[in-house]
N, C-alpha and C positions, 0 to 999 in steps of 0.2 A: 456833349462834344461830338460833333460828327469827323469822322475820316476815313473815306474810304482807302486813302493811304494807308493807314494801320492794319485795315482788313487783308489789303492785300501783302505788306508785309508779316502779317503772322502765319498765314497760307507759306510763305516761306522760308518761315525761320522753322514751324511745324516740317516742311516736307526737307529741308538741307541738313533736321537732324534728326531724322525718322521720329518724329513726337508726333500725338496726338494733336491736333489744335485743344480739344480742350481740357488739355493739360496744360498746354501755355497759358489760354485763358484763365486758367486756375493760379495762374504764376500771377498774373498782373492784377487777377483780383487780390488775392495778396500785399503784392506790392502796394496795390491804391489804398485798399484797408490800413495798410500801415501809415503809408501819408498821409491818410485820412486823421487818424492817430495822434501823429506828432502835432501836428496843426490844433487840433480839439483835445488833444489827452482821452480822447474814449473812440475806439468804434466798435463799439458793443451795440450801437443805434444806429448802424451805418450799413449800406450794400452796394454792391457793383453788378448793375443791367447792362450787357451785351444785348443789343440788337443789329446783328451781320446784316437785314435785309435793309434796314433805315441808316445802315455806316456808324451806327448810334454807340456811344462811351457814356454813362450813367454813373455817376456817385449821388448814392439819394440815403437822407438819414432824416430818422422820424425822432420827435420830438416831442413832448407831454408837454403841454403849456400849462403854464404855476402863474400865482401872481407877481414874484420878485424872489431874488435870490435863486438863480435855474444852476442844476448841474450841466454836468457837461452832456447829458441825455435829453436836457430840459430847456425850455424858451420860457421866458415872461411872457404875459398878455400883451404889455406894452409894443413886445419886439415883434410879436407873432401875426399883432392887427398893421406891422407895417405891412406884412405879404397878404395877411386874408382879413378884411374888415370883420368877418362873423364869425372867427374864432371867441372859442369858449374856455375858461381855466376850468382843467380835465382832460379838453380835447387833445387829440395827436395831430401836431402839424409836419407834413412832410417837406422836406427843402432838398432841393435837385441842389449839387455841390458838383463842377467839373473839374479835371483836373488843372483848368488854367485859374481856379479858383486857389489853389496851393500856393505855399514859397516855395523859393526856391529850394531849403534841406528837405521839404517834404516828393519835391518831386526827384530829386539825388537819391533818398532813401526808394520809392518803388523802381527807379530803374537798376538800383542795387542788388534787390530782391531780385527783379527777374532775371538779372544776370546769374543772380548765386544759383536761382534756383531751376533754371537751363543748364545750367552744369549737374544739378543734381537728379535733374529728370534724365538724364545721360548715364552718368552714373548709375541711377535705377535701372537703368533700361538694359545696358551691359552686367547689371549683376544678374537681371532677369534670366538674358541670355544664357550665362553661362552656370546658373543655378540649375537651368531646365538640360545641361551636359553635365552634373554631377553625378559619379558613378559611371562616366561613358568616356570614350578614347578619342582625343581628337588630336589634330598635325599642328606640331608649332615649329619655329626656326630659331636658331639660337643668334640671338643678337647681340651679345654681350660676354665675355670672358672676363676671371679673374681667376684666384686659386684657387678660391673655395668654392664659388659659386659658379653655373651658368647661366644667363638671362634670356628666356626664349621670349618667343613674341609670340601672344597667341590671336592676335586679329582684334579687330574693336580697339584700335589704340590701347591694350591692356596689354603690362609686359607680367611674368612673375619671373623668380629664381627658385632655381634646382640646383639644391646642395654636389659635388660631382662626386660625394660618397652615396649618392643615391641614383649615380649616373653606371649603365652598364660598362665591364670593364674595357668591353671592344666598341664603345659607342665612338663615333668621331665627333670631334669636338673643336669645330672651326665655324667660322660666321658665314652665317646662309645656309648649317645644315639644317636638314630636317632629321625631325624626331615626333614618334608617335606618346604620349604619353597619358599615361591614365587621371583623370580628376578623381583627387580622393575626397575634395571639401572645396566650398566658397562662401566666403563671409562677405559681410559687408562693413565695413570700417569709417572712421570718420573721414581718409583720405578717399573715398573710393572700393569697389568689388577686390576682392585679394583671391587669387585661384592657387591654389593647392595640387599640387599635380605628382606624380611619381614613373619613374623606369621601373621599377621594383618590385611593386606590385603585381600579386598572383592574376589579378582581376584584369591585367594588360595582356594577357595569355587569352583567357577568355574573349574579350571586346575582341583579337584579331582571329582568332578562328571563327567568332562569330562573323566577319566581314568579309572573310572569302568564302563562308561554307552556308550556301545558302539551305541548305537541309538543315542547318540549325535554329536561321531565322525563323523560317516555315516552320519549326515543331518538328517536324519528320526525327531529326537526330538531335539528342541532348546528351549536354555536356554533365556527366554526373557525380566527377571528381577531379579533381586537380592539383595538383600540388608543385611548387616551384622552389628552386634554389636562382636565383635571380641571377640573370649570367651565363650561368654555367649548364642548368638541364633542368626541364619540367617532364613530370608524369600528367596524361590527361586521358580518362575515362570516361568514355563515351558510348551512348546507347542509341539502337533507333527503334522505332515506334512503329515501322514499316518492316515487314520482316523481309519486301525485296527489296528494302535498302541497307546495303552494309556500312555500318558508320564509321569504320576506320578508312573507308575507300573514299567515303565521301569529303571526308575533314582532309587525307592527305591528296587527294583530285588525280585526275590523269596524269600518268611518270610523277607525280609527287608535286603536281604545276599550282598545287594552292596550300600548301605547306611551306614550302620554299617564299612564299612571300611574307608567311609568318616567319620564319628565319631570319627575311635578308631584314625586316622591319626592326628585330631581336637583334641584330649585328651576331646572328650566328648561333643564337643560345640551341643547344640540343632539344627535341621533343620527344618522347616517345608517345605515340596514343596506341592506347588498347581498347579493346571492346569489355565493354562492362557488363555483369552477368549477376543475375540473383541470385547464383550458386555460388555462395562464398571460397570454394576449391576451387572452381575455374576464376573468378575474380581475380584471387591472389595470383594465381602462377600466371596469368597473363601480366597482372600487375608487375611481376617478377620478371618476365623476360628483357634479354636474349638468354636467361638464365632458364637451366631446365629444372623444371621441380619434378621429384623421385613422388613426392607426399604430402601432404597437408594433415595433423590434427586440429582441429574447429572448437572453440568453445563459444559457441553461439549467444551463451547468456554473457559472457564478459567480453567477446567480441577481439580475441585471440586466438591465435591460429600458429603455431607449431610447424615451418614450412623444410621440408628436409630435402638436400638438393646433393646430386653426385660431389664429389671432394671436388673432384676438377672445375666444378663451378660455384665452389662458394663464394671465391674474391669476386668473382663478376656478381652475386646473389646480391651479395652487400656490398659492395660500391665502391669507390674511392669516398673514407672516411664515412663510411656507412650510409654515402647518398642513395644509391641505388634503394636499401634495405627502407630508408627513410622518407623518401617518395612513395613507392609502394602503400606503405603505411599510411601516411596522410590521404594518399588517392581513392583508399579504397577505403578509410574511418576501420581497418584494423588495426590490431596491435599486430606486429610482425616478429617470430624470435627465429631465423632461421640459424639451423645443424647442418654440417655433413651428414653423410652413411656414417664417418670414422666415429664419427663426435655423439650420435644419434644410438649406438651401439653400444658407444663406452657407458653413456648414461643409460642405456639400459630404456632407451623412445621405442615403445610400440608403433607402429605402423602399417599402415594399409597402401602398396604400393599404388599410384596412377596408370589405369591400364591406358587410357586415351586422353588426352589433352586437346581438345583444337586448339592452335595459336594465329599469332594474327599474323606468324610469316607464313605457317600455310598457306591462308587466304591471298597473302600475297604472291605467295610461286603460280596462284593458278591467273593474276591476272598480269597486266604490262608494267607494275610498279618493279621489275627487273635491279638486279644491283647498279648494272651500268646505271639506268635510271637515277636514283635513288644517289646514289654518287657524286652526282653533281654536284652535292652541296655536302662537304665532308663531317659539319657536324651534325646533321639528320642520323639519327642510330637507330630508330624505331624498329626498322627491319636488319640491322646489323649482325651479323654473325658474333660471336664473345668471343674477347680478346682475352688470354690470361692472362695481360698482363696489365689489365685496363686499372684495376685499382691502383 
């Protein structure tokens, strides 16, 4: 069957649904195999020749010639010398079948097919998509409200739902917001890709520093602990690889102008970042601040550490409900027990007091990250002075 109509319609059914053409073709071979099918009961002896340059549609199916009684693979002699006088029982006879050679349920069945399975090369196409952003952060909008749920839209006609116990608790939650959120997983399902996404996730902290702080794409500075209470405050320990780059300067940018948009993305959630150090005793007590550590005992084989801090800053040491102590901890892969002086004395803690500490508010008195600065954005604490009365 020739048509150059069809040629030029599959050119744009391929380009109106970003498909390969020949994927499509692959669709209608399909299809015609199975009309081919229904009509004969086999196309096990059947194929489909595309020729774009001749406009050319092919169904051809080969044949063993028998002497009588043929399957459905097979011709009689009798049938076979009606098309070639000098066939032989043995020989394969080939017979060109078009699709105007079909009935009518045979030609309803391949257009079936390539309908269902247009939809399915779609389908494939957007699982592809968003298979190749799992583990990575990308913008959706929420289109949809109920109690339990939110339904955002994440682009590609693909909508999913975010439980809103999994929602931050300062997120806004009206139709047409945006929200950054992390892919934790995508499957693929009988209805279609199903994306898996979270506010919650530690790994949403990282994908946004990664995006403002280009010294982390580059290598220059890495991210080499983190720990998150979702909400409410992350610890994030950071190294650089360049020793004239300082990596707490670089992740919080000029007056704090690329931290603050990990915030405002966070709906506010606190950061602190500190600089991460092979010295397990400067690790901690930076891990620790705005809390000042007096001491550190290290047990290097079980990877606990004994941190002993003035009275006046225990409650800040350890946190509201132990976050502070418990951050620390995760960020830096130690165990953390910290004491007072009072408490460190009554039990009878040996000690070697810290004659010097760098901390990273140093670092920042000497450059323009200023309070004023740094203030803008009131839950940013990184550089904060301790409140006693923050627990």
């Amino acid at each position: 069957m020739k048509s150059k109509q069809f040629y030029e319609a599959l050119d744009a059914i391929a380009k109106d649904r970003g498909l390969q053409k020949e994927q499509v073709l692959e669709l209608l071979r399909r299809g015609l195999l199975n009309a081919y099918k229904k009509e004969y009961d086999s196309s096990e002896n059947a194929r489909v020749e595309f020729n774009e340059e001749k406009n050319e549609i092919k169904v051809k199916a080969d044949f063993t010639v028998v002497e009588s009684e043929a399957a459905s693979d097979q011709m009689t002699l009798e049938e076979a010398r009606k098309h070639r006088k000098t066939v032989k029982i043995g020989d394969t006879y080939t017979k060109d079948i078009t699709p105007k050679d079909f009935g009518r349920i045979a030609a309803v069945s391949a257009k079936q097919i390539l309908t269902q399975g247009l939809k399915q090369l779609e389908r494939e196409k957007v699982y592809e998509i968003f298979k190749d952003r799992e583990s990575e952060m990308i913008t959706t909008e929420i289109s949809g409200l109920n109690k339990d749920f939110v339904t955002l839209s994440l682009g590609h006609d693909l909508e999913t739902s975010l439980p809103r116990k999994e929602l931050l608790k300062t997120d806004e939650t009206k139709i047409g917001s945006k929200l950054k959120v992390y892919v934790t997983r995508v499957d693929m399902t009988t209805k279609g890709p199903k994306v898996f996404v979270s506010r919650t996730d530690r790994n949403l902290v990282k994908r946004l520093l990664e995006q403002v702080t280009p010294e982390i794409m580059d290598g220059t500075v890495e991210i080499m602990g983190l720990a998150r209470d979702a909400g409410s405050r992350s610890k994030v320990a950071v190294f650089s690889h360049d020793k004239n780059v300082d990596p707490v300067g670089a992740v919080v940018g000029y007056k704090g102008e690329r931290i603050r948009e990990v915030l405002d993305a966070l709906q506010g959630e606190r950061i602190d970042v500190y600089e991460w150090s092979k010295d397990p005793v400067t690790l901690i007590a930076s891990a620790l601040e705005p809390a000042k550590v007096v001491a550190i005992n290290t047990d290097q084989k079980e990877k606990e550490a004994v941190v002993i801090v003035e009275d006046r800053y225990y409650t800040s040491a350890i946190g509201a409900k132990g976050q502070n102590a418990r951050l620390a901890a995760q960020s830096t892969g130690w165990k953390v027990d910290i004491k007072s002086i009072s408490d460190a004395k009554e039990m009878g803690i040996n000690y070697q007091p810290i004659d010097e500490m760098p901390t990273n508010a140093e670092d920042v008195d000497n450059t323009d990250y200023d309070e004023e600065d740094t203030c803008e954005h009131d839950d940013y604490d990184a550089y904060d002075e301790v409140d006693d009365d923050e627990s």
